[in-house]
Residue, then its C-alpha position, 0 to 999 in steps of 0.5 A: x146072798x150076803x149083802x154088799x159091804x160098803x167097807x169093799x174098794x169098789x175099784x176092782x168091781x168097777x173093772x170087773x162087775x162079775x167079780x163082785x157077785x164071786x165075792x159075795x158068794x165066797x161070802x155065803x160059803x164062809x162060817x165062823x170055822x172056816x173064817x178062824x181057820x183061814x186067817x191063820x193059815x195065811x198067817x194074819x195078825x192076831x189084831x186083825x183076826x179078832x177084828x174079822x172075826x168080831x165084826x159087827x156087820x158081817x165077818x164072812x165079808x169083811x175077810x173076803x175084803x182081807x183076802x182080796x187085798x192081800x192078793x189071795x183072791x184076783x179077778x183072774x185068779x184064786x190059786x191061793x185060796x184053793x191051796x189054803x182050802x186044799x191044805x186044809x182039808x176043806x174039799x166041800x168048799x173047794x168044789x164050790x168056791x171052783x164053781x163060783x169062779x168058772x162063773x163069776x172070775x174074769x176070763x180074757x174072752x177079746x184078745x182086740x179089748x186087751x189091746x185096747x187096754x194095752x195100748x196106751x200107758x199101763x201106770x201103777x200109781x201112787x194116789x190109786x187105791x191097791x184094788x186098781x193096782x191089782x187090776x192093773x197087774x190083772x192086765x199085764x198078767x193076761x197080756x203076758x199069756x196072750x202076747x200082747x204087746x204093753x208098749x209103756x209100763x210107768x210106775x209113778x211114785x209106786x216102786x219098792x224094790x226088784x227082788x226074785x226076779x219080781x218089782x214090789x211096790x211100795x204097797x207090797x204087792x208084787x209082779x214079774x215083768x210081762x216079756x211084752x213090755x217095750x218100755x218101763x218108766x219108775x218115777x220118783x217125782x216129788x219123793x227122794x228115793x236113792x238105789x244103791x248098786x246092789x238094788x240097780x243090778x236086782x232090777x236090772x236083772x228082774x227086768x230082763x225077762x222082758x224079751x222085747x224091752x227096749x228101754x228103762x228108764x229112771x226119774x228123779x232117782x240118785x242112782x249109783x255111780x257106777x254099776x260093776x260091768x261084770x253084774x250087768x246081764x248080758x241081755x243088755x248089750x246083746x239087745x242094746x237096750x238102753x238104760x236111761x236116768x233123767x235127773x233134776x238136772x241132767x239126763x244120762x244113759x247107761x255106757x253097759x261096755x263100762x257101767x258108767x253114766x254118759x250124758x246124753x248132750x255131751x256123750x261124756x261119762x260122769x266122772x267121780x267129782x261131776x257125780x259128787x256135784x250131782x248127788x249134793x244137788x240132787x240131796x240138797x234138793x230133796x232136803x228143801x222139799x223135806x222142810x217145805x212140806x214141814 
């Protein structure tokens, strides 16, 4: 068995132990062949290809670190390293590597521990490391085949961009929205961070896959204006979903009849010269902040 490498984010083994020993033993059935094969499939940078494969300490480990934060290897799933094995020809291996996982890979065995894990805030955070947020994505993605409810979705100082009816997050990793999700929460705390209208609709619209979804909210963002009625999907109205964004100053909701923002304390839409007063406040915030922190 190759030994454990202290380079691998011990956050994944810390959710799931056993997916510890699978990476250990995809270690074992690793060669030098395999390895150089492998990485240029997945199109590693040359930099780093000479990096594995030159390790000191074990090149067989340190690719397997590689696969799995890039996401070809997951507590729960494999698919893209048996594509890779399979458009490669590597029929012996792949055999073993499906062994490994019938006995090592995670398996949602509890439907009531899901829940459990569910049942309060499931957060992508900016502090944790890529390994907890794949175990994140793990949770969503099971309780996506079990049904399970996901009462609150937050992801703190971690959005990237909605795109393909995916959210990226600022790491690049990427998930689809389990239908489950009642309420998604992106905060930007500490961080400017602006969505044109373009960006709003591709969320809108990667979200709306969430069938029980009753609320999405935006903190911190400056958001646009307005957004084109005609590109908000139907769902939203059909559903009533609510749309908020909560500002330094002031929180708002989404009117979905006219694509304006409505303030929640007074009911009147935002107009032209309110907005432009919000987005010099809300800019000449993130600039003092900006020479703050410098």
């Amino acid at each position: 068995m190759a030994s454990s490498s202290s380079n691998v984010n011990a956050s994944v083994d810390e959710y799931y132990p056993s997916f510890r020993k699978f990476k250990d033993g995809l270690a074992d059935l690793l060669s030098r062949v395999t390895i150089t094969k492998l990485v240029d499939f997945f199109q590693y940078p040359i930099s780093l290809k000479n990096e594995i494969i030159k390790d000191e300490n074990d090149p067989r480990l340190r690719m397997v670190e590689n696969m799995e934060a890039r996401g070809q290897i997951k507590p729960h799933e494999i698919s893209a390293l048996l594509d890779a094995c399979n458009e490669l020809n590597f029929h012996r291996e792949i055999s073993s590597v499906k062994r490994l996982f019938e006995e090592y890979g995670v398996k949602v065995k509890d439907p009531k521990t899901l829940e459990r894990q569910c049942f309060e805030t499931v957060s992508f955070r900016k502090i944790d490391s890529q390994s907890v947020h794949m175990c994140t994505m793990a949770i969503l993605e099971n309780a996506a085949k079990n049904e399970i409810p996901v009462p609150h979705l937050r992801l703190h100082r971690t959005y990237g961009k909605a795109k393909g009816g995916h959210i990226i997050l600022q790491s690049g990793l990427q998930f689809s929205c389990p239908p489950s999700v009642q309420k998604i929460v992106l905060n930007s705390f500490g961080e400017y961070e602006e969505l044109t209208d373009n960006e709003m609709i591709y969320l809108l619209v990667c979200v709306e896959h969430s069938h029980a979804l009753v609320e999405l909210q935006l903190r911190y963002f400056l958001l646009p204006e307005s957004i084109p009625v005609a590109l908000i999907p139907s769902h939203f109205r059909q559903k009533n979903v609510t749309v908020s964004w909560v500002s330094y100053y002031e929180a708002f909701h989404l009117n979905t009849q006219s694509g304006r923002w409505k303030s929640y304390l007074s009911e009147r839409e935002l107009n032209h010269q309110d907005y432009v007063t919000l987005e010099t406040r809300i800019k000449a915030r993130a600039q003092r902040t900006t020479d703050t922190k410098h």
